[in-house]
C-alpha positions as CSV (number, residue, x, y, z in Angstrom):
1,X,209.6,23.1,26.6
2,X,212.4,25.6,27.9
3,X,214.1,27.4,25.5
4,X,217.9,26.8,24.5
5,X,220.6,28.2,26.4
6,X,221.5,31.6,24.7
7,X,225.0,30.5,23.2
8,X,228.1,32.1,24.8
9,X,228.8,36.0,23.4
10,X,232.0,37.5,24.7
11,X,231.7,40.7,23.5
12,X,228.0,41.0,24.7
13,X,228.5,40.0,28.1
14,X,232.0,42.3,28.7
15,X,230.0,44.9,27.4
16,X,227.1,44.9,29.6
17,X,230.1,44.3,32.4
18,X,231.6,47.5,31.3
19,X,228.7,49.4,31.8
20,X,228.1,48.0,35.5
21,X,229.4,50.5,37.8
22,X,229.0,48.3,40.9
23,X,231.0,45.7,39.6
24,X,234.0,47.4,38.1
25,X,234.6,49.2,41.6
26,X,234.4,45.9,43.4
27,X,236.7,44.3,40.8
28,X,239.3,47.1,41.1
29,X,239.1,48.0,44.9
30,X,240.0,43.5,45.2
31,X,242.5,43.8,42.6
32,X,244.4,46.7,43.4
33,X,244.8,45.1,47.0
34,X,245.9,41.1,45.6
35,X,248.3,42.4,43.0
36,X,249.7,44.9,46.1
37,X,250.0,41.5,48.7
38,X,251.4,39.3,46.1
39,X,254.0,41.9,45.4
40,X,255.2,41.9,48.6
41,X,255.3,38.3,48.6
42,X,257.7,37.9,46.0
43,X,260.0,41.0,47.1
44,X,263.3,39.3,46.5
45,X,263.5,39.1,43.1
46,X,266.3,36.4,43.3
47,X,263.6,33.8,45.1
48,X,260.7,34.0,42.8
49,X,263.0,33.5,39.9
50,X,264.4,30.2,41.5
51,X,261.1,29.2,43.2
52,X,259.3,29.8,40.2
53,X,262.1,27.6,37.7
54,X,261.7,24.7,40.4
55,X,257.9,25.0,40.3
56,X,258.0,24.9,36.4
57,X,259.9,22.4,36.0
58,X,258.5,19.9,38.6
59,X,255.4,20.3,36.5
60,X,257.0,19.9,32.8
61,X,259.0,17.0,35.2
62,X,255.3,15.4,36.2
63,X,253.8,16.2,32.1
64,X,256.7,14.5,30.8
65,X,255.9,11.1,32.1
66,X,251.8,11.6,33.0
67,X,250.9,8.0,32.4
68,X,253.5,6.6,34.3
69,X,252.6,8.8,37.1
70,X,248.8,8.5,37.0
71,X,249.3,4.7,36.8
72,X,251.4,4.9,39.9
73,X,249.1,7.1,42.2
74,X,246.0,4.6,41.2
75,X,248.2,1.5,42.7
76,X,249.3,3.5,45.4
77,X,245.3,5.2,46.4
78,X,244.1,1.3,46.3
79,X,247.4,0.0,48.8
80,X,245.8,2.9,51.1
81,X,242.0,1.9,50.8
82,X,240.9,4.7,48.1
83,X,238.8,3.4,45.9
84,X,240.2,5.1,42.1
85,X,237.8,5.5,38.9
86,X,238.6,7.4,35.5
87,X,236.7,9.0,33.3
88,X,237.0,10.5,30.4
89,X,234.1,12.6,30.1
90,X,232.5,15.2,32.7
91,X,229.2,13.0,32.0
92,X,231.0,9.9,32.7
93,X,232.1,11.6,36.5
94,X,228.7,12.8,37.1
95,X,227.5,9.3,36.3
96,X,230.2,7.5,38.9
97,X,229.4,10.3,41.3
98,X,225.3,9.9,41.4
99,X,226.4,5.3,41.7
100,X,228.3,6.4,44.7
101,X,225.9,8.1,46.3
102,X,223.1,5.6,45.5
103,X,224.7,3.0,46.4
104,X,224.8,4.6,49.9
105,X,221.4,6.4,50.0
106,X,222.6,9.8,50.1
107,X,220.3,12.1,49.6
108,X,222.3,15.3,50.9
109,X,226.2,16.2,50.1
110,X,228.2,19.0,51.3
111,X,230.8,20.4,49.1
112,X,234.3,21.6,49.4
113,X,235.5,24.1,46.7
114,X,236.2,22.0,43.9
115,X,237.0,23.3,40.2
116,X,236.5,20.3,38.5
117,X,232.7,19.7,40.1
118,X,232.2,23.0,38.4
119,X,233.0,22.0,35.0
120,X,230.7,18.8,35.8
121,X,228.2,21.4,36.7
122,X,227.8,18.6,39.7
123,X,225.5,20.7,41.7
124,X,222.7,20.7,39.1
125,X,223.5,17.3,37.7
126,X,222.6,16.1,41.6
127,X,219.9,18.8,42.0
128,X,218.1,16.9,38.7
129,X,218.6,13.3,40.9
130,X,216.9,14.6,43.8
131,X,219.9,15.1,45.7
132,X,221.0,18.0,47.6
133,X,224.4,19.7,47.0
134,X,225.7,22.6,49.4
135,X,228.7,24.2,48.8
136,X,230.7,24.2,52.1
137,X,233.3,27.4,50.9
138,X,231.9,30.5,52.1
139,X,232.3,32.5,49.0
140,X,231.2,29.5,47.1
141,X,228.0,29.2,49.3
142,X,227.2,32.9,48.8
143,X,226.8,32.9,45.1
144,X,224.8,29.6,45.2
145,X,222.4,30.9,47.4
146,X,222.0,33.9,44.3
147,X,222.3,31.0,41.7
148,X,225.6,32.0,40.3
149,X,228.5,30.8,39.1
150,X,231.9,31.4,40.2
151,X,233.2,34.6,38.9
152,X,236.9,33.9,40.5
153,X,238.5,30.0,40.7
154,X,240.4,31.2,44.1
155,X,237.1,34.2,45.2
156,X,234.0,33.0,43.5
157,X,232.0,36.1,45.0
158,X,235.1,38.6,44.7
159,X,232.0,40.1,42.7
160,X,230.3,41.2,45.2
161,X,230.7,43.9,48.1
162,X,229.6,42.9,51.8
163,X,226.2,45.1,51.4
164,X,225.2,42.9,48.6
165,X,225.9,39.8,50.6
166,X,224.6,41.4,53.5
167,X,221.0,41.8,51.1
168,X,221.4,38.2,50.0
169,X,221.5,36.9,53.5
170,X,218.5,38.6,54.7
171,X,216.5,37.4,51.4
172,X,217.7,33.8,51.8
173,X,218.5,32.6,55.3
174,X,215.8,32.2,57.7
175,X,216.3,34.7,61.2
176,X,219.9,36.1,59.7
177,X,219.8,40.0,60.9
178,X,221.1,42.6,58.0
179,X,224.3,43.7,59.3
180,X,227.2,44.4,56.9
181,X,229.8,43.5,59.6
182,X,232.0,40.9,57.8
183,X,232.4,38.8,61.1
184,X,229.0,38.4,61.5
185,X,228.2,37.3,58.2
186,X,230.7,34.7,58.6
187,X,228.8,33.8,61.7
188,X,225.7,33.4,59.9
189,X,227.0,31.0,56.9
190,X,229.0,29.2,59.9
191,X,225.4,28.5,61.4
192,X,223.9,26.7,58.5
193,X,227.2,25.2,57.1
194,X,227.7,23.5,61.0
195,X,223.9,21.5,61.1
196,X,224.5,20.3,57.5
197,X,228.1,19.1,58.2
198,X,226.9,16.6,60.8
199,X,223.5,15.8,58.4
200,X,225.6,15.0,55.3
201,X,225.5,11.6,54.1
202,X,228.8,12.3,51.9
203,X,231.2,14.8,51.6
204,X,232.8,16.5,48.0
205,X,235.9,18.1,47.5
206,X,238.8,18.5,45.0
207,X,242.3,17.9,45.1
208,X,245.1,20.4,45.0
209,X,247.7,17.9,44.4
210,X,247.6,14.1,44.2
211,X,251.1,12.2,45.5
212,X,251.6,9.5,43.2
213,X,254.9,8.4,45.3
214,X,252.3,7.6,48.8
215,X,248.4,7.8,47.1
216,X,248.2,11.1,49.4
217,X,246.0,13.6,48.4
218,X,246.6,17.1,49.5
219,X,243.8,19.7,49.4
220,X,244.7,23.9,50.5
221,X,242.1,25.7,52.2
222,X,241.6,28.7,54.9
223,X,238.2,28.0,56.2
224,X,238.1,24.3,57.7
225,X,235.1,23.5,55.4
226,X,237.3,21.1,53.5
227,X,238.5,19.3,56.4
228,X,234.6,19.1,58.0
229,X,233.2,18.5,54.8
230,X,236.2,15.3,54.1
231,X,236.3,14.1,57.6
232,X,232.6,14.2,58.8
233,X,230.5,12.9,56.5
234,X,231.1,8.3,56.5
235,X,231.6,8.9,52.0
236,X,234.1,11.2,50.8
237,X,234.4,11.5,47.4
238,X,237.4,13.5,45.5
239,X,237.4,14.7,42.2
240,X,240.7,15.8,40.3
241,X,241.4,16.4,36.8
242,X,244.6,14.4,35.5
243,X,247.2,17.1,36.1
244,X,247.2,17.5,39.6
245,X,249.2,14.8,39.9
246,X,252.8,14.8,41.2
247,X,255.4,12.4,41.5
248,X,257.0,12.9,45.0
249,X,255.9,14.1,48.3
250,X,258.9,16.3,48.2
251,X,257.8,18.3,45.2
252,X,254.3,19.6,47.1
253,X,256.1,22.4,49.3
254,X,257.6,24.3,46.4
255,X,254.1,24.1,44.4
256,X,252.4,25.3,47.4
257,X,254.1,27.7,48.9
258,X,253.7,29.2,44.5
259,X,250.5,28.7,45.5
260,X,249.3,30.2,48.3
261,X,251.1,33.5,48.0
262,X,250.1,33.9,44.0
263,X,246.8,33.4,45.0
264,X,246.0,34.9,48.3
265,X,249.6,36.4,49.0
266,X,249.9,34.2,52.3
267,X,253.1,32.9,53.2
268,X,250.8,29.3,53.6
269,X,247.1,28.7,54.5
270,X,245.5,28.0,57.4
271,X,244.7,24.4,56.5
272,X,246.7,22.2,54.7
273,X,244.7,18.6,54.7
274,X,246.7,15.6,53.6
275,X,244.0,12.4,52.9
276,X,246.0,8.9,52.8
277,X,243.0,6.7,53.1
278,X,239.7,5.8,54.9
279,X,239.2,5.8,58.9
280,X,241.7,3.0,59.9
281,X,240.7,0.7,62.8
282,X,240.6,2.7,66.4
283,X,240.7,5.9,64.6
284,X,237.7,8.3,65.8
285,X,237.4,10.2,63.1
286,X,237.1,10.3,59.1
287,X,235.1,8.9,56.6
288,X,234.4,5.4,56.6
289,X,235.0,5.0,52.3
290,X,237.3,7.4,50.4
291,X,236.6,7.3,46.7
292,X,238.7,9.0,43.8
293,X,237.2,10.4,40.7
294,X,239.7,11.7,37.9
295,X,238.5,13.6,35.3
296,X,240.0,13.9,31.7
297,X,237.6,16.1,29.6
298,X,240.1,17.3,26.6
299,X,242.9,16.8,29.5
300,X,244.8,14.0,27.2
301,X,243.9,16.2,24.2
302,X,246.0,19.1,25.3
303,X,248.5,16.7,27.1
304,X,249.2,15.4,23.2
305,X,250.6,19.0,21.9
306,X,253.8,19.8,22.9
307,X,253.5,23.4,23.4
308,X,249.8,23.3,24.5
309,X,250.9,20.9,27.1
310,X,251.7,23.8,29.1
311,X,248.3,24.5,29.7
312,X,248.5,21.8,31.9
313,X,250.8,23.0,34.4
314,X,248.7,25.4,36.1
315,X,248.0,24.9,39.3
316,X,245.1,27.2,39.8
317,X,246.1,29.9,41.7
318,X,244.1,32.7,39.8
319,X,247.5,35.0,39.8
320,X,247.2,35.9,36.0
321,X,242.9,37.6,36.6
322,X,244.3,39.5,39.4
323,X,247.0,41.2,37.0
324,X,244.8,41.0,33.6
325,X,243.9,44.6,32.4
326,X,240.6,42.8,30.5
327,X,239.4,40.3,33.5
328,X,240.0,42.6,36.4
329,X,237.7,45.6,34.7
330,X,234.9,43.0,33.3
331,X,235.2,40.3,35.7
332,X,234.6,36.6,35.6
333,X,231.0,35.9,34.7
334,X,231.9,38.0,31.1
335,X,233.4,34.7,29.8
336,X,230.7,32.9,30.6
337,X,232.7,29.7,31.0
338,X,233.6,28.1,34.2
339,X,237.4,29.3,33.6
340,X,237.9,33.0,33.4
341,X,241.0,35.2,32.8
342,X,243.6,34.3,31.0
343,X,243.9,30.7,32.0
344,X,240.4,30.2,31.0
345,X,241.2,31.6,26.8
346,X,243.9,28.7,27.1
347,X,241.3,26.3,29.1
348,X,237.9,26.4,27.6
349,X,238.9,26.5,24.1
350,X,240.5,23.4,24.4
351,X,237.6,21.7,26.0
352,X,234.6,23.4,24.4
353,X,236.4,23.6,20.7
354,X,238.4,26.4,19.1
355,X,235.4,27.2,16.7
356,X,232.6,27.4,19.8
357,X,234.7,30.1,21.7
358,X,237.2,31.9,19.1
359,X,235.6,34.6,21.1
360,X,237.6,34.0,24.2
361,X,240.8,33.7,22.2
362,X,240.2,37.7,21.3
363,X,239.7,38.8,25.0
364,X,243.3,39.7,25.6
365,X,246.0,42.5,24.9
366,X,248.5,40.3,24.9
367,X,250.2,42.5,27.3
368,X,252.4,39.8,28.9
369,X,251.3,40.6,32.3
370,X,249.8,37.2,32.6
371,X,252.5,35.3,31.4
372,X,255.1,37.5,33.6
373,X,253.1,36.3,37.4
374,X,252.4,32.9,36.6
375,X,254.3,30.5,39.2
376,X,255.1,27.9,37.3
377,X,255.8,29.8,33.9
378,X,253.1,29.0,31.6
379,X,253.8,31.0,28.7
380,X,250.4,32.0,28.6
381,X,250.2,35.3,25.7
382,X,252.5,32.5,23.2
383,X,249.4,30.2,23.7
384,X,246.8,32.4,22.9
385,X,248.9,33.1,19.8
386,X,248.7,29.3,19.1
387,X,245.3,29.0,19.2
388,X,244.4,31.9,17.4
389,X,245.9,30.3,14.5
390,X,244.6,27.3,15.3
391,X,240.9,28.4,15.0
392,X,241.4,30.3,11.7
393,X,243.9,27.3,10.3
394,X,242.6,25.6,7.3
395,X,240.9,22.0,8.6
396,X,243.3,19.2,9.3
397,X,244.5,16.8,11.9
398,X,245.0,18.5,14.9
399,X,245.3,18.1,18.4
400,X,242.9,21.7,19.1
401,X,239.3,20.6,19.0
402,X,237.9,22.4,16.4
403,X,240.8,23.3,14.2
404,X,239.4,26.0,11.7
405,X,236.0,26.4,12.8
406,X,236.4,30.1,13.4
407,X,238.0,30.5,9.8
408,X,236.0,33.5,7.9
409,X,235.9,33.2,4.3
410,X,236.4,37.1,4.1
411,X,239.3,37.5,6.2
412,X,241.0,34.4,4.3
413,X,240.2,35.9,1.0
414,X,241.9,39.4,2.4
415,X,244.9,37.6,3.7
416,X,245.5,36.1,0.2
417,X,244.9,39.3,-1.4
418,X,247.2,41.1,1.5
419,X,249.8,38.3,0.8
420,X,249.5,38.6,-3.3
421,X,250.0,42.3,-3.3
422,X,253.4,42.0,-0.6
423,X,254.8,39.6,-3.2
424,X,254.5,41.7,-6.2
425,X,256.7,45.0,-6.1
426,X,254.1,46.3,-9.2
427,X,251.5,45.3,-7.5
428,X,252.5,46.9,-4.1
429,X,253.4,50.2,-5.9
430,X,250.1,50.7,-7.5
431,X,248.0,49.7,-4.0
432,X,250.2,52.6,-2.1
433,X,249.8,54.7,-4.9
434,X,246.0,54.4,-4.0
435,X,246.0,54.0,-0.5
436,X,247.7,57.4,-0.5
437,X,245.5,59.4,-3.3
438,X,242.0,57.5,-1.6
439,X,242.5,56.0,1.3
440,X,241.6,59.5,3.2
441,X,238.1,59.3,1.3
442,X,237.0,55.9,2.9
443,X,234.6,57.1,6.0
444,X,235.8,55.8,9.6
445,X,232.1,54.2,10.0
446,X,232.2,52.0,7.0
447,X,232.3,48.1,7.9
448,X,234.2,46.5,8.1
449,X,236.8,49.6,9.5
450,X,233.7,50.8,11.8
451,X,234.6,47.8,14.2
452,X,237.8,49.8,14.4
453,X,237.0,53.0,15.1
454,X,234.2,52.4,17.1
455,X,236.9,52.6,20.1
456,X,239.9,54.1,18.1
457,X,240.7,57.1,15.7
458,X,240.9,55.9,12.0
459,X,243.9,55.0,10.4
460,X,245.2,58.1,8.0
461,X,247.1,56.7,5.6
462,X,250.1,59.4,4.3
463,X,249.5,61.7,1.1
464,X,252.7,60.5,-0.1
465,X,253.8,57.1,-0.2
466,X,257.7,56.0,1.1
467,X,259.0,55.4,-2.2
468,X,257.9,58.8,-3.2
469,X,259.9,60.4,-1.0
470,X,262.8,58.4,-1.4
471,X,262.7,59.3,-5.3
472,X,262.8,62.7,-4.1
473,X,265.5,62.7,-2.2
474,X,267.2,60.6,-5.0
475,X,267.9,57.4,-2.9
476,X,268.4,54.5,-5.2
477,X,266.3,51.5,-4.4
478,X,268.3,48.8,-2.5
């Protein structure tokens, strides 16, 4: 039997990043230079405030009336001959996936980059089927050749500089020379990717924004490999999570154009594909069936808080790693989740349960830099917040999963005792009397104050408390 996963461990993982030199100068060299381009982007401060309102609000717009609109795009994908299924669970996709497929034969898929196939962990699930899944997406491609996850949702192998991929190549693609020009690489992936394009029995990608107004969907990419790997194959199947929805064509070009330059500073991408159905009669190209998959997994959950419905109005553009002082010196793989950054302490909580990752819910300043970039105003730090209280909240309904389960008996019984002594001016007296005559006695490496100091210098509390000095001075109590 193989032994259980090793459960997640923030604090172990960001500290064994920490102490990779490799990967904190690869994280900073990208970081410096995305946070530089998106800057310039967004010079005129008068434009990204308006561009960024209307991009906020067309998504609380869309959140406000999700059913209706999900209810609409379905009508609308089956008028255009897309084939719509729900589900609620990420083993419930996997499942309507793999029936797909069967039902055609397919034994290989390419892949477009899709965010929700990573939370279905699709490539395995089809791996176990006897099924094989290439990712299309060159960064995407690189770190499954290493068998790694992503450690970026827009640059999955930001992690990695082009003399490590330059290694990987030679180790894993047959006749590829070692060079570390970046053209050439490209040239190398190109190779493979082209022959496996044309030998695809289906195609998989996601969906960067799903028109409910004309069943359109609309997927942002640079490379092509989303249009080869949607257009080729005779089965293409889409998976989206319930948020990408919109309700008019007209509100796409505000969300991407947000988009494209939070995430890879570009005034718009290369490709911008926009699917409205299967190959029609005398058309020459495209898939022959177009199937839609959309994913819930906690989605409705999060969608049933007011304030946590925010969450939902991301639209993935990574902008909040590039400018987190935690992410961009540990890098994604330290969550160990398949959202990192900031959007991923809002994200996988809410799926996985407050109590199973309180740990993510710690891995932030709360500096605000997050919540100051994001396009479409998610007010990212103020969630954090929420949750933390939510994990250490005494049980109850709740919509958080896990409500509580990261409650510690200790800390509760400190806050009581915290709260006891604030509420009793006798009380309070006597414990500043003491922290001031004894409070310099208690060593910096004594638990629980060691996991303090360990990083910081110890708190010194005064030799003389406020209210002595005030007597001295002869200032009457108010």
């Amino acid at each position: 039997m193989s032994a259980e996963p090793r459960p997640a461990d923030f604090r172990r993982a960001s500290t064994a990043a920490l102490a990779d030199g490799p990967l904190r100068a690869n994280f900073r060299r990208a970081m410096d230079g995305l946070m530089a381009k998106r800057a310039a982007r967004f010079a005129d401060p008068v434009e990204w405030r308006d561009l960024r309102a209307l991009g906020a609000a067309i998504r609380a717009r869309t959140l406000a009336r999700l059913p209706e609109h999900l209810v609409r795009l379905e009508a609308r994908c089956r008028e255009n001959g897309i084939s719509v299924r729900w589900a609620e669970t990420t083993e419930e996709a996997n499942a309507i996936v793999l029936e797909i497929l069967r039902r055609h034969g397919a034994t290989r898929v390419v892949k477009g980059k899709s965010m929700v196939s990573e939370e279905m962990h699709l490539n395995d699930f089809l791996e176990r089927h006897g099924i094989e899944s290439l990712e299309s997406d060159l960064g995407e491609y690189i770190i499954q050749l290493d068998g790694e996850t992503p450690s970026h949702i827009i640059m999955p192998a930001i992690h990695k500089n082009r003399g490590q991929i330059a290694k990987l190549f030679g180790r894993k693609i047959r006749d590829a020379v070692y060079t570390e020009d970046v053209d050439a690489l490209t040239a190398i992936a190109r190779r493979v990717l082209r022959r496996k394009f044309f030998e695809a029995d289906a195609g998989i990608s996601g969906v960067n924004f799903a028109v409910a107004e004309t069943g359109t969907l609309c997927l942002v990419e640079n490379e092509g490999n989303g249009r080869m790997s949607t257009h080729v194959p005779p089965v293409h199947i889409a998976l989206m999570g319930v948020e990408k929805v919109v309700p008019r064509l007209e509100d796409v070009p505000p969300l991407y154009s947000l988009l494209t330059r939070s995430a890879t500073a570009q005034p718009i991408t290369t490709y911008f594909n926009m699917i409205g159905g299967p190959r029609g009669p005398g058309e020459k190209d495209g898939p022959r069936e177009v199937h839609l998959v959309i994913l819930d997994n906690g989605r409705s959950r999060m969608h049933a808080d007011r304030a946590l419905q925010a969450t939902l109005r991301c639209i993935r553009c990574g902008a909040c790693m590039n400018h987190c002082p935690v992410y961009t010196r540990i890098g994604g793989h330290a969550y160990e989740a398949v959202y990192p950054g900031p959007i991923g302490q809002l994200v996988t909580p809410q799926t996985e349960g407050v109590d199973r990752r309180a740990d993510l819910l710690e891995a932030s300043s709360l500096c605000g830099a997050c919540g100051e970039v994001c396009p479409v105003g998610i007010p990212i730090p103020e969630l954090i917040v929420r949750l933390r209280t939510e994990a250490a909240a005494p049980g109850g309904a709740s919509a958080v999963l896990g409500r509580g389960g990261a409650r510690h008996r200790v800390e509760s019984l400190a806050w009581r005792v915290w709260s006891t002594v604030l509420s009793r001016p006798r009380l309070y007296r006597a414990a500043a009397l003491a922290a001031t005559r004894l409070g310099r006695l208690v060593p910096a490496g004594f638990p629980p104050l060691s996991a303090w100091t360990r990083f910081r210098s110890a708190p010194r509390p005064a030799r003389r408390s406020l209210h002595e000095l005030a007597d001295d001075e002869r200032i009457p109590d108010a």
